[in-house]
C-alpha positions in Angstrom: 22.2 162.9 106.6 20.3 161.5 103.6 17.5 163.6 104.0 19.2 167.0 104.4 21.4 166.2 101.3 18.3 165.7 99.4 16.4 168.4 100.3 19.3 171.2 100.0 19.7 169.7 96.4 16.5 170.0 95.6 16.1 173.3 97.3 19.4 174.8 95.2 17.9 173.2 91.6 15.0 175.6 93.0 17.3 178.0 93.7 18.7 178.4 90.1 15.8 177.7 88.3 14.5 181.3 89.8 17.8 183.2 89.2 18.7 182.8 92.7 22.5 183.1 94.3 24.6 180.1 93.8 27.3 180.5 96.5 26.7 181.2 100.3 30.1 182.1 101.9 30.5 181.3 105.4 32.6 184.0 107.3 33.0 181.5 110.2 32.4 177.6 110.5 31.6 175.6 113.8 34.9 174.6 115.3 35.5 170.9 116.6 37.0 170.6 120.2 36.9 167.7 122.9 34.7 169.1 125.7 34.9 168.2 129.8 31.4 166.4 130.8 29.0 168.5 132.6 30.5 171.7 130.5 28.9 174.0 128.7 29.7 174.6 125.2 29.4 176.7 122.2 29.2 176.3 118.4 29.0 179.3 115.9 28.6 179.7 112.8 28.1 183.4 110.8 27.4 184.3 107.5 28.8 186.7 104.9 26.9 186.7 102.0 24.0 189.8 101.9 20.6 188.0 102.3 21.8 184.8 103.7 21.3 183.5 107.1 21.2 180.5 109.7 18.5 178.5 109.1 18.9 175.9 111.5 21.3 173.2 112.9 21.9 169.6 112.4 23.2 166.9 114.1 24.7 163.5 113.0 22.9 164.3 109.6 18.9 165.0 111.6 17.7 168.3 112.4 18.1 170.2 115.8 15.6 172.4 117.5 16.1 173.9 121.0 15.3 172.2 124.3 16.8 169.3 126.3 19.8 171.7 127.6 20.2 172.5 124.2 19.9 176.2 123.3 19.7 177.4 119.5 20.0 181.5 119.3 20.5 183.3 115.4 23.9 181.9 114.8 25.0 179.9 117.4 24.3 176.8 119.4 24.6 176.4 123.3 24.4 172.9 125.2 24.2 173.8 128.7 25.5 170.6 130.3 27.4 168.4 127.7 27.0 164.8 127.8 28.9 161.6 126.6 25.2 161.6 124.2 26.0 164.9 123.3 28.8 163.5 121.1 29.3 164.0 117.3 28.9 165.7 114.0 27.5 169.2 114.1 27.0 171.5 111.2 24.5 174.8 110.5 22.5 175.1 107.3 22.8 178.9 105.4 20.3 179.8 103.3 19.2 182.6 101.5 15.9 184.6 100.8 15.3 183.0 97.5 15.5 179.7 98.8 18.9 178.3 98.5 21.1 176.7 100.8 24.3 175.9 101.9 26.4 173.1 104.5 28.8 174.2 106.7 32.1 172.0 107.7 31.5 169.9 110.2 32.6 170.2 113.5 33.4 167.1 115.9 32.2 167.0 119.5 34.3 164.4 121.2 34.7 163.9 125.1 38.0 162.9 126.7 36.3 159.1 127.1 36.9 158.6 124.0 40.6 158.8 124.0 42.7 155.7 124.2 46.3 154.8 124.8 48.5 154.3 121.2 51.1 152.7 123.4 50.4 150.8 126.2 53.2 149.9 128.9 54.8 146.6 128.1 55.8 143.9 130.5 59.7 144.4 131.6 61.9 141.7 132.6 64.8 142.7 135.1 68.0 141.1 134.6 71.3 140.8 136.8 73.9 143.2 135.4 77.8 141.0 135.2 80.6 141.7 137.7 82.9 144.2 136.3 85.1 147.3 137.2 85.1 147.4 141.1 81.8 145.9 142.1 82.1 142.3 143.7 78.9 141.4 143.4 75.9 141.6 140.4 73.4 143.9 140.4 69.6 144.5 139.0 68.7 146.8 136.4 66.3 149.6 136.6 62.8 148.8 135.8 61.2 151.1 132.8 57.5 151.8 131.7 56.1 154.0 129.3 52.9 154.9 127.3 50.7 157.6 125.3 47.6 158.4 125.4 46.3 159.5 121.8 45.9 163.2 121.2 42.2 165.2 120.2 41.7 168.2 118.0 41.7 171.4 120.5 41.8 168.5 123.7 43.2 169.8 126.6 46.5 168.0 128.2 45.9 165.1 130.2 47.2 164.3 133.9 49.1 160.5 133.2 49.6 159.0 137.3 50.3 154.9 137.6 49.0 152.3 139.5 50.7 149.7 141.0 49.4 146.3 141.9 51.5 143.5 143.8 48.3 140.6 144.2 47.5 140.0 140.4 43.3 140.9 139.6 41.3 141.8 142.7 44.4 142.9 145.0 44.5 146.5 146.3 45.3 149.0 143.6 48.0 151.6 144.6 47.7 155.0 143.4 51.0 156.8 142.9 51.6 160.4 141.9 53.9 162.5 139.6 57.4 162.3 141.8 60.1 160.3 142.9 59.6 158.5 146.1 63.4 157.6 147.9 61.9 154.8 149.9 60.6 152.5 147.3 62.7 153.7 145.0 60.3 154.9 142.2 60.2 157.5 139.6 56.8 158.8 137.7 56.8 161.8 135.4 55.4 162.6 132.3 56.2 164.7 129.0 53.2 166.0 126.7 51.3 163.1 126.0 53.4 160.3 127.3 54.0 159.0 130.7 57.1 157.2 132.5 57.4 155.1 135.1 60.6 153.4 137.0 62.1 151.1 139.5 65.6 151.7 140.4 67.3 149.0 142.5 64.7 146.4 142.0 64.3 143.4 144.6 63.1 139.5 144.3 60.6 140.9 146.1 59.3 143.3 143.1 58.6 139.9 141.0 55.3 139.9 139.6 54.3 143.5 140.3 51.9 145.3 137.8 51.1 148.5 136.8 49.8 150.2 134.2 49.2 154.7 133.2 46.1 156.4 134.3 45.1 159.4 132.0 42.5 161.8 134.2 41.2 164.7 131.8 39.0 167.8 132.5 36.4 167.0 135.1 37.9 164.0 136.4 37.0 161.4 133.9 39.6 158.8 133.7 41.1 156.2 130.9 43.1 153.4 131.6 46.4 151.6 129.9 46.6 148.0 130.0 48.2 146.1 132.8 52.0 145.3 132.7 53.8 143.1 134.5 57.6 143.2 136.3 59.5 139.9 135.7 62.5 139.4 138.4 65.4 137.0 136.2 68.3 135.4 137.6 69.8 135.4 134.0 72.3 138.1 132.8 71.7 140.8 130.7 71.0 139.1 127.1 74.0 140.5 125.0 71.3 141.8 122.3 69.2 143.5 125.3 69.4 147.6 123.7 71.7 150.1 125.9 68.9 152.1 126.8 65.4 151.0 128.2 64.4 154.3 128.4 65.5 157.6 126.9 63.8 161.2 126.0 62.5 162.3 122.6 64.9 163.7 120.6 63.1 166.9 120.7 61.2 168.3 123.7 59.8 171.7 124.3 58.3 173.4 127.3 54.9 173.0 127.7 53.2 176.1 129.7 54.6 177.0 133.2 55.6 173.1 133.7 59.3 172.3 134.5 60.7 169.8 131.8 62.1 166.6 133.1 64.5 164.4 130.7 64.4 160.9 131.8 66.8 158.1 131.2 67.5 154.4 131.8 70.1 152.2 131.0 70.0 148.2 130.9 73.3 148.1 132.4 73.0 149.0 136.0 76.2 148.6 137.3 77.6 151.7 139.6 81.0 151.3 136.9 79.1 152.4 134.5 76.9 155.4 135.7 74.8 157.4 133.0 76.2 161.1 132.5 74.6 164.0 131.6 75.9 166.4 128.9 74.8 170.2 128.1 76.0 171.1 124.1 78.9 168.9 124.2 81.1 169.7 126.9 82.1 168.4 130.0 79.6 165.9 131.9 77.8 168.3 134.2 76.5 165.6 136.4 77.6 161.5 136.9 75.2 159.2 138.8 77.1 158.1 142.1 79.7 160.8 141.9 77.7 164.9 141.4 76.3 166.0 144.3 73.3 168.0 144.1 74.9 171.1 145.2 77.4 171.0 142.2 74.6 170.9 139.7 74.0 174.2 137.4 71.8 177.0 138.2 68.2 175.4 137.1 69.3 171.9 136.8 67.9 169.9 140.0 67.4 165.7 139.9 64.4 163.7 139.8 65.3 160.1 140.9 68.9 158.8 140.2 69.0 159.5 136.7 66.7 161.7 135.6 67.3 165.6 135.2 64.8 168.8 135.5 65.1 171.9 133.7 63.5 175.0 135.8 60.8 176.4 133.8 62.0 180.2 134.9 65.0 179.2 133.1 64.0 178.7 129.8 64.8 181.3 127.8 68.4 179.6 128.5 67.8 176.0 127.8 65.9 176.4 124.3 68.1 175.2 121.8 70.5 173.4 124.0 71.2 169.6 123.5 71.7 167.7 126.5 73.1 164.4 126.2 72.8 161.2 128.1 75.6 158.8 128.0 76.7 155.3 129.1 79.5 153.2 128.8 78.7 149.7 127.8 80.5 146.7 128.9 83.0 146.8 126.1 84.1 150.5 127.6 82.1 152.0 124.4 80.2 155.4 125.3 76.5 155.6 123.8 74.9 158.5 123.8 71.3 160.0 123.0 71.1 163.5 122.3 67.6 165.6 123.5 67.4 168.8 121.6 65.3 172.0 123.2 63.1 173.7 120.9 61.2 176.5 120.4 57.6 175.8 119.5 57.2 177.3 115.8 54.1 179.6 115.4 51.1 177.3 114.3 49.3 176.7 111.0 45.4 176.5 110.7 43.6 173.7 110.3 43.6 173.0 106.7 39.6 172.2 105.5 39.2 170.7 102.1 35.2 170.7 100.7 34.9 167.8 98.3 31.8 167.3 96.1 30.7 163.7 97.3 27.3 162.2 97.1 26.5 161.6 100.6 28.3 163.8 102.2 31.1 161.1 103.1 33.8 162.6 105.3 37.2 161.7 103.1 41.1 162.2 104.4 43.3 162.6 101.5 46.8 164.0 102.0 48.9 166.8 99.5 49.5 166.0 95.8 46.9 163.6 95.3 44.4 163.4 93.3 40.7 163.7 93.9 37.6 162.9 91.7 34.5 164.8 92.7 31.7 162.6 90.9 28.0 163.3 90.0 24.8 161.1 89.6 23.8 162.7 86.6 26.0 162.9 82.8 26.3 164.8 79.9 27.3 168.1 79.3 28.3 169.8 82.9 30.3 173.2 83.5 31.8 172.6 87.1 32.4 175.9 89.5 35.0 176.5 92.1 34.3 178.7 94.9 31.7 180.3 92.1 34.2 180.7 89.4 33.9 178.6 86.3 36.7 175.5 85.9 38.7 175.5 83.2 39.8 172.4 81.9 42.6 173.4 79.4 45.2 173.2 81.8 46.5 169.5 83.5 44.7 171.3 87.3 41.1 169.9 86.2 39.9 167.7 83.4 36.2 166.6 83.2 34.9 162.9 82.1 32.6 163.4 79.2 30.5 160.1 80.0 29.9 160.7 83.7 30.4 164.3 83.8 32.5 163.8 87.4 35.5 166.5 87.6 39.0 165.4 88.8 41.0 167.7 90.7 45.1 167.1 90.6 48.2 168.0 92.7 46.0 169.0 95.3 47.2 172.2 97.6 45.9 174.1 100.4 45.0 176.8 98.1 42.5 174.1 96.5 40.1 174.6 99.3 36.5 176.0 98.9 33.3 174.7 97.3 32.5 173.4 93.9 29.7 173.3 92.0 28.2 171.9 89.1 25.8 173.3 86.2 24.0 170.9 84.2 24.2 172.8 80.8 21.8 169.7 78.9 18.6 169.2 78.9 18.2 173.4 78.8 17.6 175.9 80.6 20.9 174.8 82.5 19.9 173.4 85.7 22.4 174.3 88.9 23.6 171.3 91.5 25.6 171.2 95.2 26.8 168.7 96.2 29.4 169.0 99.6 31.7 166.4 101.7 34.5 167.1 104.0 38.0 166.5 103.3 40.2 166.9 106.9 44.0 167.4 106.5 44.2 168.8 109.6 44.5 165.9 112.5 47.9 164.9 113.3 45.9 161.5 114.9 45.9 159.8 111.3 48.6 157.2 110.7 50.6 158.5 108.8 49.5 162.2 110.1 49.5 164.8 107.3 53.2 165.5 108.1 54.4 162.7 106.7 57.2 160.1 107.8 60.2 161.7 109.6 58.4 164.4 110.5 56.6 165.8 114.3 53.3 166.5 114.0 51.4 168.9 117.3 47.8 169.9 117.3 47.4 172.9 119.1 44.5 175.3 119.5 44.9 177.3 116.3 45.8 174.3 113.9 48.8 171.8 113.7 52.0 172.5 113.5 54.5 170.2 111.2 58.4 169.8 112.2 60.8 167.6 110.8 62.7 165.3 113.7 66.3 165.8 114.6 68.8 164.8 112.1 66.0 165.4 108.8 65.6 168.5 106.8 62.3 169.8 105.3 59.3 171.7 104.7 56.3 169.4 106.2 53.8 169.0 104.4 54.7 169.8 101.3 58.5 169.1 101.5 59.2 165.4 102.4 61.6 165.1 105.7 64.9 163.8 104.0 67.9 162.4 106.5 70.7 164.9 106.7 74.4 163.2 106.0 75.8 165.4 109.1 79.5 163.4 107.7 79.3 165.5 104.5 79.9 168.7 105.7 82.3 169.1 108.9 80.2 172.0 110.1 77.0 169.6 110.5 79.0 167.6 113.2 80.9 168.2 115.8 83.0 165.1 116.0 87.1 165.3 117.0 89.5 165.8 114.6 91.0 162.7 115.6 87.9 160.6 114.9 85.6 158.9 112.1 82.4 160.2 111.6 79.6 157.7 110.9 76.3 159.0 109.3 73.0 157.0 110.8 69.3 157.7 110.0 68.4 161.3 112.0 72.0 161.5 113.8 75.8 160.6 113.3 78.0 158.5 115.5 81.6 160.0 116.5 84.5 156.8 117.1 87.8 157.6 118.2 90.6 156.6 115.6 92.9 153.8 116.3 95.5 154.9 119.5 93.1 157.3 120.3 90.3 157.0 123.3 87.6 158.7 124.0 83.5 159.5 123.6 83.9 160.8 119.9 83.6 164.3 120.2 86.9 164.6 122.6 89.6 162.0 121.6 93.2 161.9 123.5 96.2 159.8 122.8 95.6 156.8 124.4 98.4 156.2 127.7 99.7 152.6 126.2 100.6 153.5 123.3 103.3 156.7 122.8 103.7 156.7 118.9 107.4 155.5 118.8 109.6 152.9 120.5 112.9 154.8 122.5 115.1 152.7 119.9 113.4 154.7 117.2 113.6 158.0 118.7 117.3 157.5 119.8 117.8 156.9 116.1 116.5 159.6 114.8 118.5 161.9 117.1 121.4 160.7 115.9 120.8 161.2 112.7 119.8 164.8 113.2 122.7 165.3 115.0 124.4 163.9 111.4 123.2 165.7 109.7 123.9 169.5 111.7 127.6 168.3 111.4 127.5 167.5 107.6 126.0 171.2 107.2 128.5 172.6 109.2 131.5 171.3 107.6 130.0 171.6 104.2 130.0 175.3 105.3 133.6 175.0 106.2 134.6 174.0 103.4 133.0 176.7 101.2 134.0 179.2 103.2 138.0 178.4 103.1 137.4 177.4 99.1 136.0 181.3 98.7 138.8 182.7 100.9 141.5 181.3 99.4 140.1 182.1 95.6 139.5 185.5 96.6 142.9 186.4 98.6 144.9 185.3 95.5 142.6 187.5 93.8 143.8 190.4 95.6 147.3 189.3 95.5 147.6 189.1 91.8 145.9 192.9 91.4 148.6 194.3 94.1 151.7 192.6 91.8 150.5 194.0 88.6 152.5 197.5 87.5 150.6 200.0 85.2 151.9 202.5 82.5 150.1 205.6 81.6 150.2 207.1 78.4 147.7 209.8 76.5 145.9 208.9 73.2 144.8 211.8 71.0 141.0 211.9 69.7 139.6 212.6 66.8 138.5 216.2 68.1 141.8 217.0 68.9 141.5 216.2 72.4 143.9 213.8 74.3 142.4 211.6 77.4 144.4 209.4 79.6 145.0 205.7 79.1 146.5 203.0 81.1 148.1 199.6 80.3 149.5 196.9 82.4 153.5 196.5 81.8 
């Protein structure tokens, strides 16, 4: 890539010497994507600045010319049958009639080969579940497996299958597919990227058994998890062994016109303690050992004993449900894990930063960092952003006087394009490119450009960025901050009658003291009825006290009133009046009475 570099430099010092364009604006860049071997496939590039065209192509930093299945026409370039050589960086070189010439961002051919597993299976050791409730006898719990294969930029989904070895290295491999098989009692399935595998009801026999995920992409090409192993123990359950040995993601979505399967597994495997399903809360629609299929709702069917399927043609109905699956735990605690339905939110682009690097060294920065974009030569140096001059009186860009580099700050995705710099001493002012590729857009980095907390999905037209369940924000540029679902009564949807605890991405709902249940539905619990019959005999009787102090306090006002007003009565009917007439001082008389 040396070699270009130099030569477009010196080709652009040319350039400006002459009075020629400084800026060549590419109207469409080569687009990376993970291609099937054997495939064809096509770059292009186009051009929108008058006078500029494709020159040529390059590849891994040396030039391309047609030929070897490799067809270059104007502005794009064709490879006929892409092969595993076929893979890496590709970028077309612009240039205009006056001899200056311009990069284009890279673009990454990958094949699916070059995948690998981010989580491989891990060996699982079976234990014997205690006597409790009604059973009289222990029993095993249920085997579970799971993995991911990592994700590419515009990849297509993978098939994940198991194998199954019981010999150790050299015995026959057993391939098994996407279902649940009644007679050997084993569940595969997959979500997205990640696969599943369990063993219900496990046997002495099952000891030592291996198996491990099988990824098949386009064409058939194949990549392998590690092996792991299935330990049969005589020992109980260790009491710090978690509830659940496998559960689905908090968030799930449906992908295409695939049904969506929500596993779960539980470490207890005892028939007293079945897992139930929930939909939003209410009443268990279905508990292992007790639903029959046919009571299940419309476009809910099984897949094993404890796994559910959602009917694709039913989606519009599921998204944005929770369904819940729950277990009681030896100590007659419920613990529940909530799966949330989403709808996938309209994508983003791939965000493309252009850094000025000697070298062309691909960089991965993330938002509100800063960047220094550095140059071999010094002195005085007026830099250019997408062809406008910099200004360095404000805190965006500031330029270092002794080595003339320019650091960008707080950087955004409105901070993409190409810069530029003008060497303003010795004179006439002589003009410099230099380019480098900075990729925000590959949710493969750890940490992706999401950020913690937060769902990163690559899809064909860019990544998308979600906070997980229980966080609020606006990824990337708004951190994914835990919501306290206790704070606000409205956030949870815990019983009146119980405490709400807030956890990182959820809340946990407990019954109050005397009152049983899962959290979300507490009752009065049957041994304990609030008061004792001595109590409630005793405050009868001093109700009853107290209606009989009323009523004889209103006795005794009545008489008292009665008595005061009949004597009233009497005294008016004894007195004796005598009538006499007063004259005014008008002359008039009026009539006057007195009492005798």
């Amino acid at each position: 890539m040396e070699s270009v570099t130099v030569v477009l430099i010196f080709c652009s010092l040319v350039a400006a010497a002459s009075g020629g364009s400084r800026i060549v604006d590419f109207a469409e860049h080569p687009v990376s994507q993970e291609v099937a071997v054997n495939d064809a496939v096509t770059l292009q590039c186009s051009i929108s600045t008058p006078g500029a065209a494709v020159t040529h192509w390059v590849f891994n930093g040396d030039e391309l010319s047609s030929g070897s299945g490799i067809d270059i026409s104007g502005n794009s370039l064709t490879i006929s049958s892409f092969q595993t050589s076929h893979a890496g960086e590709y970028r077309c070189v612009a240039g205009t009639t006056d001899g200056f010439f311009q990069l284009s961002h890279a673009a990454t051919l990958t094949h699916f080969g070059q995948r690998s597993f981010i989580t491989h299976p891990e060996d699982f050791t079976v234990y014997l579940t205690p006597i409790t409730g009604e059973s009289t006898q222990p029993s095993r719990e249920t085997a579970a497996l799971q993995c991911e294969i990592e994700r590419a930029f515009n990849g297509n989904l993978p098939v994940i299958t198991w194998e199954l070895r019981t010999g150790g290295e050299g015995s026959a491999i057993t391939s098994l597919v996407q279902e649940y098989d009644e007679d050997t009692s084993r569940a595969t399935f997959q979500y997205d990227h990640i696969g599943y595998f369990q063993l219900f009801f496990p046997i002495e026999a099952s000891n030592g058994t291996e198996v491990r995920c099988v990824a098949t992409g386009p064409g058939g090409l194949n990549v392998r998890s590690n092996w792991a192993t299935i330990i049969i123990s005589d020992q109980q359950t260790p009491s710090d062994t978690p509830v659940f040995s496998l559960q689905a993601p908090e968030q799930v979505h449906f992908i295409g016109d695939q049904d969506l399967i929500l596993g779960c597994s539980k470490t207890s495997a005892n028939d007293s303690f079945g897992i139930r399903w929930f939909r939003n809360f209410q009443s268990p629609f279905y508990t292992q050992g007790f639903t029959p299929v046919f009571f299940l709702p419309a476009g809910i069917t099984l897949h094993g004993p404890t796994n559910v399927v959602l009917n694709v043609s039913m989606r519009e109905q599921f998204e944005g449900d929770t369904f819940s699956c729950q277990v009681r735990t030896n100590d007659f605690e419920p613990a529940t894990r909530n799966t949330t339905i989403t709808v996938p939110p309209d994508p983003v682009p791939p965000v493309v930063y252009t850094d000025i690097s000697s070298g062309n060294v691909s960089l991965r920065h993330t938002f509100s960092t800063t960047i220094t974009l550095p140059t071999p030569y010094s002195g005085a140096i007026q830099w250019f952003f997408n062809g406008v001059a910099v200004s360095t009186s404000g805190s965006k860009y500031s330029v270092d006087s002794s080595d003339g580099s320019l650091t960008v700050s707080d950087i955004t995705m409105d901070d993409e394009g190409i810069y530029q710099a003008e060497l303003l001493d010795p004179s006439p002012p002589q003009f410099v490119n230099f380019l480098g590729i900075i990729d925000l857009g590959e949710c493969t980095n750890t940490p992706t450009i999401c950020g913690v907390n937060a769902i990163c999905t690559l899809t064909e037209a860019g990544f998308i960025c979600t906070c997980v369940p229980g966080y609020t924000g606006e990824p990337p540029t708004t951190a994914c901050q835990d919501i306290d679902e206790c704070e606000e009564d409205d956030d949870n949807n815990c019983h009146e009658n119980a405490e709400c605890t807030n956890v990182a991405g959820s809340f946990n709902c407990t019954c109050e003291e005397d009152y049983t249940g899962n959290g979300f539905s507490c009752i009065l619990s049957d041994d304990d009825s609030g008061l004792e019959g001595w109590e409630i005999a005793l405050i009868v009787i001093f109700l009853i006290l107290a209606l009989l102090c009323c009523y004889f306090l209103f006795c005794f006002l009545c008489l008292c009133w009665r008595k005061r007003w009949r004597n009233y009565y009497a005294e008016e009917k004894e007195k004796k009046y005598q009538e006499f007439r007063v004259q005014m001082d008008d002359g008039s008389y009026e009539e006057k009475k007195t009492i005798v």
